[in-house]
PDB file of the backbone (N, CA, C, O) and the ligand in Angstrom, with CONECT records:
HET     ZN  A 101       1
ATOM      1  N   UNK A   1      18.456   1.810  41.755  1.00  0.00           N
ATOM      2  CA  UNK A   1      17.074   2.064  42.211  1.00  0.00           C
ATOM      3  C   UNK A   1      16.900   1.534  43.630  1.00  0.00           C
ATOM      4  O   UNK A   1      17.443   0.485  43.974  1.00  0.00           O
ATOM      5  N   UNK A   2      15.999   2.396  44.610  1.00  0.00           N
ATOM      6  CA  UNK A   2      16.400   1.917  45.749  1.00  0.00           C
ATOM      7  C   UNK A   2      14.654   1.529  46.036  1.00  0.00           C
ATOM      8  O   UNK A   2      13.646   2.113  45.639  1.00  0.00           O
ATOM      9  N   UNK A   3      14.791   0.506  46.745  1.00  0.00           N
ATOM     10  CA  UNK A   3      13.874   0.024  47.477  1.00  0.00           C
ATOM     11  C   UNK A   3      13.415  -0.314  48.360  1.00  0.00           C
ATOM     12  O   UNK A   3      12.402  -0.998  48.211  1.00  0.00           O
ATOM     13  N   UNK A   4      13.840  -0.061  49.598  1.00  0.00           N
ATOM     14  CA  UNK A   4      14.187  -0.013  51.080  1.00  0.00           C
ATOM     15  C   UNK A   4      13.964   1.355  51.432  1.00  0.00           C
ATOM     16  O   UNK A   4      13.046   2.126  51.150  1.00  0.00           O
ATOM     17  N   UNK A   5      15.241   1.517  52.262  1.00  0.00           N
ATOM     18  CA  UNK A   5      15.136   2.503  53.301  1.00  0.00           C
ATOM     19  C   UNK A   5      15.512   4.121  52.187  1.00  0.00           C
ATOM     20  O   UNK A   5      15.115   5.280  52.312  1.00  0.00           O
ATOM     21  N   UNK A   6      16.169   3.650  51.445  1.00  0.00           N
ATOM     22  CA  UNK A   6      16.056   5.018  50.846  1.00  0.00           C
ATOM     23  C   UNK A   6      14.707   4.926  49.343  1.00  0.00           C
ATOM     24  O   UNK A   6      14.854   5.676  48.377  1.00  0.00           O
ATOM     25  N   UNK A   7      14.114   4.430  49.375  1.00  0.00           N
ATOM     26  CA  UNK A   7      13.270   3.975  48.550  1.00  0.00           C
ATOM     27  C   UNK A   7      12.106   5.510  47.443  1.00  0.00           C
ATOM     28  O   UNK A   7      10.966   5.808  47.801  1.00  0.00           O
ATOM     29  N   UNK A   8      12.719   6.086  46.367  1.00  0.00           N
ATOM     30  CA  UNK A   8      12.197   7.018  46.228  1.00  0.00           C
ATOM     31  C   UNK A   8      13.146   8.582  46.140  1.00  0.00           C
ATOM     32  O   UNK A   8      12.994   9.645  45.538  1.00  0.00           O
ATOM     33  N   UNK A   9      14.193   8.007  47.123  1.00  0.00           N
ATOM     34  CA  UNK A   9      14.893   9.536  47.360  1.00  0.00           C
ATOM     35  C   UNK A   9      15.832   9.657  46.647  1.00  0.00           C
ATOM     36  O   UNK A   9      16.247   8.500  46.699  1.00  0.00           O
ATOM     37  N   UNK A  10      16.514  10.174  45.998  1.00  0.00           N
ATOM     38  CA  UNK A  10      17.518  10.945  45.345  1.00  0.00           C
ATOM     39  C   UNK A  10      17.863  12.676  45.191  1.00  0.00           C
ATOM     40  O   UNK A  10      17.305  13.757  45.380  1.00  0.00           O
ATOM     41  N   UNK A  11      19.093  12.154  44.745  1.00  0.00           N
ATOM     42  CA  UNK A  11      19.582  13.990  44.760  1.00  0.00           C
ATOM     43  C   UNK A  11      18.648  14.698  43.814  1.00  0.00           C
ATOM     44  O   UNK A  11      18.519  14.146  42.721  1.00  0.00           O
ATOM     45  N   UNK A  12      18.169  15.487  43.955  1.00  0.00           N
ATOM     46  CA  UNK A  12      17.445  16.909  43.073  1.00  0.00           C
ATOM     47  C   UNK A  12      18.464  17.321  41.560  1.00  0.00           C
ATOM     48  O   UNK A  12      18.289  17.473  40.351  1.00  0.00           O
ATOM     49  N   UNK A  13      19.593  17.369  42.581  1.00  0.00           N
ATOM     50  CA  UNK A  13      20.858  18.107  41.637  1.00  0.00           C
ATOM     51  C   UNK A  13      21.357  17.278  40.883  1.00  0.00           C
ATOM     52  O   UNK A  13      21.087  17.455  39.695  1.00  0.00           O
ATOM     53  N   UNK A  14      22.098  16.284  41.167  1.00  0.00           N
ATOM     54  CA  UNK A  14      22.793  15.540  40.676  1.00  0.00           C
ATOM     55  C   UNK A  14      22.289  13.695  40.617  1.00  0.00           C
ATOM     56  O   UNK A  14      22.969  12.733  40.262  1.00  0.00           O
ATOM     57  N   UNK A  15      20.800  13.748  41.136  1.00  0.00           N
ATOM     58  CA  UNK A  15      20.657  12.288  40.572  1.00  0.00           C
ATOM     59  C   UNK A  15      21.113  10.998  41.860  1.00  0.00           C
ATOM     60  O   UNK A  15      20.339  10.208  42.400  1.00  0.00           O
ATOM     61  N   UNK A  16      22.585  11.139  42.080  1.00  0.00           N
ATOM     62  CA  UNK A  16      22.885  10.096  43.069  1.00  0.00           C
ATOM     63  C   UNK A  16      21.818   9.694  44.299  1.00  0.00           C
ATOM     64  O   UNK A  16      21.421  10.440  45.194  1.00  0.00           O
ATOM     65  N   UNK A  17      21.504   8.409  44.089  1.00  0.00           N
ATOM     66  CA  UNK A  17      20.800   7.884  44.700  1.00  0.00           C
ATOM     67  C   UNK A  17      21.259   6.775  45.860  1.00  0.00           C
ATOM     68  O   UNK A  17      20.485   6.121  46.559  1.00  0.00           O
ATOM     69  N   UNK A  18      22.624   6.734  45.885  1.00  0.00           N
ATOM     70  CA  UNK A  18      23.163   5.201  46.769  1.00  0.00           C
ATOM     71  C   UNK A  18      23.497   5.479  47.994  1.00  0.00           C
ATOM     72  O   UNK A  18      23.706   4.560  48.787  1.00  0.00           O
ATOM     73  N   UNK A  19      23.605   6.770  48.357  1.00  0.00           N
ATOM     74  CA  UNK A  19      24.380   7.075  49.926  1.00  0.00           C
ATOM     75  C   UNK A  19      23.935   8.495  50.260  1.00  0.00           C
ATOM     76  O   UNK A  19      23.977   9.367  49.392  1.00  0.00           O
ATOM     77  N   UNK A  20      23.559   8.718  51.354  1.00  0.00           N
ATOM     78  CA  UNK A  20      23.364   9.937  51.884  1.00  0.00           C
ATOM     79  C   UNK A  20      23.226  10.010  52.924  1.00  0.00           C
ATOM     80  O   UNK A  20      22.373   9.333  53.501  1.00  0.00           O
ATOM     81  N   UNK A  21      24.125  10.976  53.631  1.00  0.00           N
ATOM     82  CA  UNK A  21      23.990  11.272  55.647  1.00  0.00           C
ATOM     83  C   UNK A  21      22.917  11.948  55.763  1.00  0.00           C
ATOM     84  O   UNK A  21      22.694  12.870  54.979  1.00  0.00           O
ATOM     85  N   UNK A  22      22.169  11.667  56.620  1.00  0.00           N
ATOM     86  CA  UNK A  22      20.802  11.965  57.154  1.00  0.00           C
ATOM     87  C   UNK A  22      20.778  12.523  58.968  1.00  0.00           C
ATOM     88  O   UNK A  22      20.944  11.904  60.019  1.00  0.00           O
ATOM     89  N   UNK A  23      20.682  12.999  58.864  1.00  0.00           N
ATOM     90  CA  UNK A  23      20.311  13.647  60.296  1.00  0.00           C
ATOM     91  C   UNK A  23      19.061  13.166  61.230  1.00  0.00           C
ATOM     92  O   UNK A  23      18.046  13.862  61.234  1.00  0.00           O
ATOM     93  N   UNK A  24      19.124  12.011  62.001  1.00  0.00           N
ATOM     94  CA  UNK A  24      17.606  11.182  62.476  1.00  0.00           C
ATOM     95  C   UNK A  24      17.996  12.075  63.910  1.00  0.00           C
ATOM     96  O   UNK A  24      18.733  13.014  64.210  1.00  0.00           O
ATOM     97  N   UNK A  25      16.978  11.127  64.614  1.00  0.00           N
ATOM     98  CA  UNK A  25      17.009  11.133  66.344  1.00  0.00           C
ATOM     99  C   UNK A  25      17.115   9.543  66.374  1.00  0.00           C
ATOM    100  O   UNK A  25      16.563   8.619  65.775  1.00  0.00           O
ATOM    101  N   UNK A  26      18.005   9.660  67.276  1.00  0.00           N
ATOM    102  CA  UNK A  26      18.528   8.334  68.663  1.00  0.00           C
ATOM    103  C   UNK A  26      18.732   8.815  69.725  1.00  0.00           C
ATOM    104  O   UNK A  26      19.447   9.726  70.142  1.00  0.00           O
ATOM    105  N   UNK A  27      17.659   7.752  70.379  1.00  0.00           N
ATOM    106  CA  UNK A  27      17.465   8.019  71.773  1.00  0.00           C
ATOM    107  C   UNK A  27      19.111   7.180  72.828  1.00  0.00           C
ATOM    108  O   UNK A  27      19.432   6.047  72.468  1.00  0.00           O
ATOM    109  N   UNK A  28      19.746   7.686  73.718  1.00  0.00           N
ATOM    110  CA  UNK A  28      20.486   7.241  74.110  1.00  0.00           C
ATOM    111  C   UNK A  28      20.524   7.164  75.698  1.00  0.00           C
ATOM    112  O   UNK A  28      20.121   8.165  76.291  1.00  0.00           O
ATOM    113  N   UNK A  29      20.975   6.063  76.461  1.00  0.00           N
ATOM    114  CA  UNK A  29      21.122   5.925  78.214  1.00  0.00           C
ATOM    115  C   UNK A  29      22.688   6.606  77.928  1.00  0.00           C
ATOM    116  O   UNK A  29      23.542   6.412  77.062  1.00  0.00           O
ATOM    117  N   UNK A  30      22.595   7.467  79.077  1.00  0.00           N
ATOM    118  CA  UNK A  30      23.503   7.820  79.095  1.00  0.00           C
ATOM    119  C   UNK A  30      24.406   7.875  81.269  1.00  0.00           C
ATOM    120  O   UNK A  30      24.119   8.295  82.390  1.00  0.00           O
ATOM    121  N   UNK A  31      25.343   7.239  80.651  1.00  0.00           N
ATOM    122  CA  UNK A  31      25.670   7.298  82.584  1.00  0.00           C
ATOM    123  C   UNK A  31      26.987   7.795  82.639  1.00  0.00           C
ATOM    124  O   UNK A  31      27.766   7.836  81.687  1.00  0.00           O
ATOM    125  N   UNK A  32      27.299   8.334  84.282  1.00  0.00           N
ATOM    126  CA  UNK A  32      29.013   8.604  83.929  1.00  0.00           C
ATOM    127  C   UNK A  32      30.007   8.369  82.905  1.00  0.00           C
ATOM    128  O   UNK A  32      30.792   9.073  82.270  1.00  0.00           O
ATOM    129  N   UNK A  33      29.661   6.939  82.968  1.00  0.00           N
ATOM    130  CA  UNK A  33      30.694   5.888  82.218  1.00  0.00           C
ATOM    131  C   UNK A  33      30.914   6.247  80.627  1.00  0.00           C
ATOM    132  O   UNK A  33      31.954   5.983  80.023  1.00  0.00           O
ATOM    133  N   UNK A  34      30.033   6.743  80.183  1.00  0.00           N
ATOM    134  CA  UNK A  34      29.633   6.586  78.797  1.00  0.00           C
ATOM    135  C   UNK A  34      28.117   6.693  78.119  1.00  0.00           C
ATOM    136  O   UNK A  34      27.277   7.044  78.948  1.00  0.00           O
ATOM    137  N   UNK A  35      27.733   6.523  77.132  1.00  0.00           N
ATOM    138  CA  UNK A  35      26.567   6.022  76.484  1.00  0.00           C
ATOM    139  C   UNK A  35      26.336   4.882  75.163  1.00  0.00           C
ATOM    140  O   UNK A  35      27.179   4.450  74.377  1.00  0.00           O
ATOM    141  N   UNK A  36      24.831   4.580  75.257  1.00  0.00           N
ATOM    142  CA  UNK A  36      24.667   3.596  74.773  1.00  0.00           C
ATOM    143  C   UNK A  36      23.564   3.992  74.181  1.00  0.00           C
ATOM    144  O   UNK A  36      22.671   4.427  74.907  1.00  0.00           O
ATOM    145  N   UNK A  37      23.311   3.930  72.441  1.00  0.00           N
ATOM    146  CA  UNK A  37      22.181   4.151  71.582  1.00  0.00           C
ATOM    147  C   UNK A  37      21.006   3.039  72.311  1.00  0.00           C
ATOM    148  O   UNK A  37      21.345   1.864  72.458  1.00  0.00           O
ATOM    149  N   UNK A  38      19.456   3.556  72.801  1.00  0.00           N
ATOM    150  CA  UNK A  38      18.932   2.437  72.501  1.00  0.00           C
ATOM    151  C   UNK A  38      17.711   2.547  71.576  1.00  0.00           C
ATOM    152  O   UNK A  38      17.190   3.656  71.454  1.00  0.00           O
ATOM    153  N   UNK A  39      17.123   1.307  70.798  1.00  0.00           N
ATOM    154  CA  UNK A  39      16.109   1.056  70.169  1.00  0.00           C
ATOM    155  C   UNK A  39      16.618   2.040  68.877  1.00  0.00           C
ATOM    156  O   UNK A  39      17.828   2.169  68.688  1.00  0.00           O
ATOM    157  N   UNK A  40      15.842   2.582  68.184  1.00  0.00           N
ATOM    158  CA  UNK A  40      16.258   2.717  66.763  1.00  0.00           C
ATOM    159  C   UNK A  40      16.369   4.197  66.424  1.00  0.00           C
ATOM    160  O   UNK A  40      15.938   4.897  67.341  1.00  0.00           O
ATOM    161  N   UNK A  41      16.794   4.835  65.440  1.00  0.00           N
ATOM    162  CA  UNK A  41      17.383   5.755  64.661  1.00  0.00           C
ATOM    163  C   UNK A  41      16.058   6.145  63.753  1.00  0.00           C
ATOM    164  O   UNK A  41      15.773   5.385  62.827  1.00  0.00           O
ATOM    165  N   UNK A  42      15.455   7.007  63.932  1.00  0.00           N
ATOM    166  CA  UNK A  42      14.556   7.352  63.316  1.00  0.00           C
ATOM    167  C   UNK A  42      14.600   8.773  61.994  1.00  0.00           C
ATOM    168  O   UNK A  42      15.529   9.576  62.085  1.00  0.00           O
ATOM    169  N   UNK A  43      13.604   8.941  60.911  1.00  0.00           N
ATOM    170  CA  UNK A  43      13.987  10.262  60.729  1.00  0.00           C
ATOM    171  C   UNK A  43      12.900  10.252  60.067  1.00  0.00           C
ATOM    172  O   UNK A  43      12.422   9.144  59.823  1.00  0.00           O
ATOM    173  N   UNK A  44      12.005  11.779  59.458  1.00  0.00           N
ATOM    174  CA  UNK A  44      11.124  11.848  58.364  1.00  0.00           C
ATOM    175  C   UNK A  44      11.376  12.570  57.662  1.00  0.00           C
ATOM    176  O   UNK A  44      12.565  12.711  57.374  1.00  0.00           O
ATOM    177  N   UNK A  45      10.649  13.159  57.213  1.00  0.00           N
ATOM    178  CA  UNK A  45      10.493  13.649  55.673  1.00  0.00           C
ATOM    179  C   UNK A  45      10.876  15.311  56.304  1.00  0.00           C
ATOM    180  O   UNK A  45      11.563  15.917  55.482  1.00  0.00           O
ATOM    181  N   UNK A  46      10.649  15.921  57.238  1.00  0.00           N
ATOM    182  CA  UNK A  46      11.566  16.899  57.518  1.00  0.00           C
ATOM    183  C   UNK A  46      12.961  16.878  57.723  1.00  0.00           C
ATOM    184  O   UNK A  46      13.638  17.895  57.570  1.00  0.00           O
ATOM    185  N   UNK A  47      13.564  15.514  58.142  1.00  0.00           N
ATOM    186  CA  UNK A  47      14.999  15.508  58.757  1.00  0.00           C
ATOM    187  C   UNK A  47      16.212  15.984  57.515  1.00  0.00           C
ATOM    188  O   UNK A  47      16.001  15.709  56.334  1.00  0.00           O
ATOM    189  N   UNK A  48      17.343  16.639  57.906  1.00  0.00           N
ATOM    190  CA  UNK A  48      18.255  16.991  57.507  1.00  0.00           C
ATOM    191  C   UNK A  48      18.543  15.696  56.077  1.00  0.00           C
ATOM    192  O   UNK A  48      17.658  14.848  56.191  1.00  0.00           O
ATOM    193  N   UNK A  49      19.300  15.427  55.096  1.00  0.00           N
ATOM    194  CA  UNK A  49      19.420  15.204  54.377  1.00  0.00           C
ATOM    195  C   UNK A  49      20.831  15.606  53.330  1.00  0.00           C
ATOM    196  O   UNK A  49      20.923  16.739  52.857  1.00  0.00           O
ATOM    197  N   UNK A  50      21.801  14.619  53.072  1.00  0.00           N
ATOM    198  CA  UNK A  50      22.941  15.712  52.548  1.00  0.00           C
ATOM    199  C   UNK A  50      23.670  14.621  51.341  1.00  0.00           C
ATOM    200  O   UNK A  50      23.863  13.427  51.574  1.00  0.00           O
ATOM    201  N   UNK A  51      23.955  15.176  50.272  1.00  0.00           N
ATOM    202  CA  UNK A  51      24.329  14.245  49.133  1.00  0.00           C
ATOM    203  C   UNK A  51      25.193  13.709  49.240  1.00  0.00           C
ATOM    204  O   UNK A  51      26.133  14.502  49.306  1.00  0.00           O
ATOM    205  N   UNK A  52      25.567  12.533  49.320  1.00  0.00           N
ATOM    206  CA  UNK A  52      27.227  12.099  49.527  1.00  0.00           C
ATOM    207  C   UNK A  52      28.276  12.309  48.193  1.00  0.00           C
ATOM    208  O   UNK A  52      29.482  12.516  48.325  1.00  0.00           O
ATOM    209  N   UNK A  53      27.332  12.182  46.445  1.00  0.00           N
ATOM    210  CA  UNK A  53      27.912  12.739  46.053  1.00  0.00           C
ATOM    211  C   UNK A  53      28.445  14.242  45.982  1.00  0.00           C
ATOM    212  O   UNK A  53      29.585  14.692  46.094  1.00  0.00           O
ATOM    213  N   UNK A  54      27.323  14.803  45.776  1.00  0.00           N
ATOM    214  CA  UNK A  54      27.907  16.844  45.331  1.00  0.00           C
ATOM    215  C   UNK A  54      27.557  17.070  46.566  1.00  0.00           C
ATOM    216  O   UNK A  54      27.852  18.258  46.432  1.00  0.00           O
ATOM    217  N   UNK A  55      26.989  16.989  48.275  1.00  0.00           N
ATOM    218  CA  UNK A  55      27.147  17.719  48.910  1.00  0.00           C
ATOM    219  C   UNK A  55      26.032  18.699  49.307  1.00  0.00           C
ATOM    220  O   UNK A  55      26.241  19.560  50.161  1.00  0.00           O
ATOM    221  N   UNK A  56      24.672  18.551  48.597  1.00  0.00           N
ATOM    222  CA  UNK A  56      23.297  19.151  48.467  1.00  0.00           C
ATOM    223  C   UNK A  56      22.913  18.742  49.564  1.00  0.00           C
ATOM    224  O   UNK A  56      23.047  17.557  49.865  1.00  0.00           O
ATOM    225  N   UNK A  57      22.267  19.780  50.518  1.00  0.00           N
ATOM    226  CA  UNK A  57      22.324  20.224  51.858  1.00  0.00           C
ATOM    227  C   UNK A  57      20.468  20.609  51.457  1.00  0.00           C
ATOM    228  O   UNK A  57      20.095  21.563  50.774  1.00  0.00           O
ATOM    229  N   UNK A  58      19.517  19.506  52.145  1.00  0.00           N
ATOM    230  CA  UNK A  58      18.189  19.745  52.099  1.00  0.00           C
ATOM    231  C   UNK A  58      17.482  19.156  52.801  1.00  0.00           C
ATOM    232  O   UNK A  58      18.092  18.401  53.559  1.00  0.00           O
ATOM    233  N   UNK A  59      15.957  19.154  52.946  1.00  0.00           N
ATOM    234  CA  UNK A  59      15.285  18.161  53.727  1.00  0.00           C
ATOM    235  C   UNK A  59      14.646  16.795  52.662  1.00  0.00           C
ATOM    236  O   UNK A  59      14.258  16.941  51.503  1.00  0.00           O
ATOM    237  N   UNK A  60      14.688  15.347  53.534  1.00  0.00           N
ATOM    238  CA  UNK A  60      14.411  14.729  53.031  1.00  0.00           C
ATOM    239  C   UNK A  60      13.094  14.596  51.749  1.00  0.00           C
ATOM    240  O   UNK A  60      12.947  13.893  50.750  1.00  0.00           O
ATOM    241  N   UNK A  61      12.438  15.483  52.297  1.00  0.00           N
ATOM    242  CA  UNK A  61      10.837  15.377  50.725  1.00  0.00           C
ATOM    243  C   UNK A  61      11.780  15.924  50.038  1.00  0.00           C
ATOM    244  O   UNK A  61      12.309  15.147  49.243  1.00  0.00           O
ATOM    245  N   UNK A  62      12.106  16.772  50.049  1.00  0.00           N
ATOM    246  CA  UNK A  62      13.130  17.560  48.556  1.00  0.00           C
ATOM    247  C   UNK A  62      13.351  16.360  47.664  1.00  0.00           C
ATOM    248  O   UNK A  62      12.745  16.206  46.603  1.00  0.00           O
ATOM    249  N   UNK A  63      14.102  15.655  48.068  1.00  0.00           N
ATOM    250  CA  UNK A  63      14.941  14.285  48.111  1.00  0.00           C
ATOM    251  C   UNK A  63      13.494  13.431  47.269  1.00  0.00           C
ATOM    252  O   UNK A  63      13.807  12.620  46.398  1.00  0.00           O
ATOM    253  N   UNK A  64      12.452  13.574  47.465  1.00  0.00           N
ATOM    254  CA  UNK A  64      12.001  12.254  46.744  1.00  0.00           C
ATOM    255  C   UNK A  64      11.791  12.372  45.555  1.00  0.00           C
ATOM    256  O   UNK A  64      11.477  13.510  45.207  1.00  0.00           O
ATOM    257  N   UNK A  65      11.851  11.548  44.715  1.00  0.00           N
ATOM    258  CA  UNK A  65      11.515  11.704  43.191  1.00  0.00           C
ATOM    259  C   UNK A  65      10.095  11.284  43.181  1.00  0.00           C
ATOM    260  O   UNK A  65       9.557  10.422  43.877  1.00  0.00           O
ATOM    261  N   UNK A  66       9.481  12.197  42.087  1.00  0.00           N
ATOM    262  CA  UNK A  66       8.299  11.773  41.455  1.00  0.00           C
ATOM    263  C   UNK A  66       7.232  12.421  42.299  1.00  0.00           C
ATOM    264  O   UNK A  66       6.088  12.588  41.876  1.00  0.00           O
ATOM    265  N   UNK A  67       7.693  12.840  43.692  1.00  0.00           N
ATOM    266  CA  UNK A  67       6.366  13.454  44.451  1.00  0.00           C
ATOM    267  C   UNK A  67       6.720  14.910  44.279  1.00  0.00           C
ATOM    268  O   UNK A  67       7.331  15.564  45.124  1.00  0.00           O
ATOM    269  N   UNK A  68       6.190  15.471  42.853  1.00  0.00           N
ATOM    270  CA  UNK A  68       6.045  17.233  42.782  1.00  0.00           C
ATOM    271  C   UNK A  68       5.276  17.343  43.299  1.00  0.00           C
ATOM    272  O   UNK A  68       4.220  16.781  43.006  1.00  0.00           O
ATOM    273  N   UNK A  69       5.457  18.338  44.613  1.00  0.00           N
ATOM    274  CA  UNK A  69       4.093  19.187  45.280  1.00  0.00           C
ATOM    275  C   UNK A  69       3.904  20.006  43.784  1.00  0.00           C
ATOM    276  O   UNK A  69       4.668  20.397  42.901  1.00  0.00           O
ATOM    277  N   UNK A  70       2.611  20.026  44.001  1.00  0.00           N
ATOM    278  CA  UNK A  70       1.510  21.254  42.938  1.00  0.00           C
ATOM    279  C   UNK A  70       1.494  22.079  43.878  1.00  0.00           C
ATOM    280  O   UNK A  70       0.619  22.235  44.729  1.00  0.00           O
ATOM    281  N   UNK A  71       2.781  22.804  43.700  1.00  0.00           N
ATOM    282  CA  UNK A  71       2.207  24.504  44.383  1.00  0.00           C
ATOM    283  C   UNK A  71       0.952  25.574  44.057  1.00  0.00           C
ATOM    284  O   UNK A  71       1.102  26.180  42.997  1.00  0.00           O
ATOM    285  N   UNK A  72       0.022  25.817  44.638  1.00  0.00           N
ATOM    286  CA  UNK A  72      -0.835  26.087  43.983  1.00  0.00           C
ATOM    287  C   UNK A  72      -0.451  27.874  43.424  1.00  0.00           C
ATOM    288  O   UNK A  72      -0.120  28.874  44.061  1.00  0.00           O
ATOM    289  N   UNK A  73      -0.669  27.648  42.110  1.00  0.00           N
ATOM    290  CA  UNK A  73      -0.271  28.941  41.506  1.00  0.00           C
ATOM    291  C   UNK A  73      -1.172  29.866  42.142  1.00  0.00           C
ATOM    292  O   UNK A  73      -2.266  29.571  42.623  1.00  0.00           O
ATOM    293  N   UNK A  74      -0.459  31.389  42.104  1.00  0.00           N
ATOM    294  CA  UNK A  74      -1.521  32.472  42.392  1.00  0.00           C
ATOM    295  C   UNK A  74      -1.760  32.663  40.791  1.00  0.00           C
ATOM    296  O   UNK A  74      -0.763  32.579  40.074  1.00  0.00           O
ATOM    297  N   UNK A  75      -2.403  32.791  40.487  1.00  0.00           N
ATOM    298  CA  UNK A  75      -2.919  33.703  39.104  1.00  0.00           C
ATOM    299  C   UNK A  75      -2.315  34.892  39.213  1.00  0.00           C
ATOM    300  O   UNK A  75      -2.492  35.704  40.121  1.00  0.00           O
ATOM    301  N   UNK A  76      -1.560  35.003  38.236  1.00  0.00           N
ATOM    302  CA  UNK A  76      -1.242  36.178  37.921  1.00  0.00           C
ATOM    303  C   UNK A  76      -2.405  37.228  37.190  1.00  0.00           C
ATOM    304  O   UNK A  76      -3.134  37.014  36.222  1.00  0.00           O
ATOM    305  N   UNK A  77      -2.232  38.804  38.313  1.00  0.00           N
ATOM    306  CA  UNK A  77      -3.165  39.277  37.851  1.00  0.00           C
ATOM    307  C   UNK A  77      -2.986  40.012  36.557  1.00  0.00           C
ATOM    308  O   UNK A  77      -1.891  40.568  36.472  1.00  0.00           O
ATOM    309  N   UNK A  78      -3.819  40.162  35.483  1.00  0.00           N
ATOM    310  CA  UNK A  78      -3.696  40.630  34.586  1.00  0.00           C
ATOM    311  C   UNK A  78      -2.649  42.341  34.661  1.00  0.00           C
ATOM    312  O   UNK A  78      -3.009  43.380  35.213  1.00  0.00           O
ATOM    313  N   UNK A  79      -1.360  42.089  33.916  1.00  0.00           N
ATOM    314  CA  UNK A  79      -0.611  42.910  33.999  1.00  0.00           C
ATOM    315  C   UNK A  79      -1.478  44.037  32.957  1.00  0.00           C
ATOM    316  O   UNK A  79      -2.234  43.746  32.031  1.00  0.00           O
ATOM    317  N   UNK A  80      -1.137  45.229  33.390  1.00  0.00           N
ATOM    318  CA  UNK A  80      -1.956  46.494  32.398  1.00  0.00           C
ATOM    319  C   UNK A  80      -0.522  47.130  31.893  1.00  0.00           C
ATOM    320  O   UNK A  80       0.272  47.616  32.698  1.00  0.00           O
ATOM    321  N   UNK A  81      -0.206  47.061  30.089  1.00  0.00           N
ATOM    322  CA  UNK A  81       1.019  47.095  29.130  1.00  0.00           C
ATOM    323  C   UNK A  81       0.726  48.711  29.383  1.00  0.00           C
ATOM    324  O   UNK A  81      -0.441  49.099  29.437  1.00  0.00           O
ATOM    325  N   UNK A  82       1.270  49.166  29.458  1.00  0.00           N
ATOM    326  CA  UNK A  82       0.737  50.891  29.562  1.00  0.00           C
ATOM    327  C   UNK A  82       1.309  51.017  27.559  1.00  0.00           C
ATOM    328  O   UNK A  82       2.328  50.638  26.982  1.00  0.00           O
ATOM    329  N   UNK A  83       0.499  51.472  27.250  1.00  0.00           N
ATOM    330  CA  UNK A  83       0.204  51.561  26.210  1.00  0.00           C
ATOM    331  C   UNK A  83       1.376  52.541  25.587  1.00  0.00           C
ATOM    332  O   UNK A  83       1.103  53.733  25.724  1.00  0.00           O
ATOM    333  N   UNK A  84       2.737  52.243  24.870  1.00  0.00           N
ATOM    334  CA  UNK A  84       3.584  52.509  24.275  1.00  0.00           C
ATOM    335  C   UNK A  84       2.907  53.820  23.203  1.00  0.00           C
ATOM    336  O   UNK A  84       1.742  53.476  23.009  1.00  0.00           O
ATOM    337  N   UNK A  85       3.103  54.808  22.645  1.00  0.00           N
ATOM    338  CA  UNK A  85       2.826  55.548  21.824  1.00  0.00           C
ATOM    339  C   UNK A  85       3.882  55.958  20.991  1.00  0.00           C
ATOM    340  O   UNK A  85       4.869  56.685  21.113  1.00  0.00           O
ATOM    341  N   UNK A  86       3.264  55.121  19.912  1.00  0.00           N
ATOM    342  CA  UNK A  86       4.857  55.733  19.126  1.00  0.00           C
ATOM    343  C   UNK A  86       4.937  56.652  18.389  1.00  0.00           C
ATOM    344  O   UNK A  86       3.817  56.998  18.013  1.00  0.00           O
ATOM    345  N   UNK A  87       5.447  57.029  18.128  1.00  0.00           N
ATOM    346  CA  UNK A  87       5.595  58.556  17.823  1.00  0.00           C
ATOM    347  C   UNK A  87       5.867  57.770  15.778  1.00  0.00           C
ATOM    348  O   UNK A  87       6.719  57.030  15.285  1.00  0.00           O
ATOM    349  N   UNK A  88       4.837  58.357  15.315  1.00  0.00           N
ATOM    350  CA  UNK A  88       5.296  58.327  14.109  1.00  0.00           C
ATOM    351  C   UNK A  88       3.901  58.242  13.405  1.00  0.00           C
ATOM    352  O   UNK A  88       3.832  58.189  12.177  1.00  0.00           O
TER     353      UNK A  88
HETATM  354 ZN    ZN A 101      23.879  15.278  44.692  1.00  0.00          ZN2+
END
C-alpha cells in the first residue's frame, strides 16, 4: 500500500502497485559542456504512466484506485422491438 508519492495509484490490469516509469517534466541548464537537471521532476494526473509489472501503457488518473469517474450515462432511448409475428 502506498502512501507517498505513489499514494492511491496502481495498475488497472494487473494490481501492481510498487514501481512504475512515469513520464514528468524536468527543467534542465543546459551549456556546451553538458546538462544539469534543476529543481524538481514534476508530473500530474495527465502524465504518461507505464506498469513495471505487465507493461500497461496509460495516464496517471487511470492509475488511481477508488476514484471511478461516474460517467454520466446517456439514457438509453427506449429501443422500439419491431414486433416479431409469428406465424402460427
Ligand atoms: Zn500492470
Amino acid at each position: 500500500m502506498n502512501t507517498n508519492c505513489l499514494a492511491g495509484i496502481a495498475c488497472p490490469r494487473c494490481g501492481y502497485d510498487e514501481r512504475f516509469s512515469i513520464v514528468g517534466v524536468c527543467t534542465f541548464d543546459v551549456t556546451d559542456d553538458g546538462s544539469e537537471a534543476v529543481g524538481d521532476h514534476e508530473w500530474d494526473d495527465e502524465s504518461t504512466i507505464v506498469c513495471a509489472s505487465c507493461s500497461l501503457l496509460g495516464k496517471i488518473k487511470d492509475f488511481k484506485k477508488g476514484k471511478k469517474r461516474g460517467k454520466p450515462r446517456t439514457k438509453k432511448r427506449g429501443v422500439r422491438h419491431s414486433p416479431r409475428l409469428r406465424n402460427g
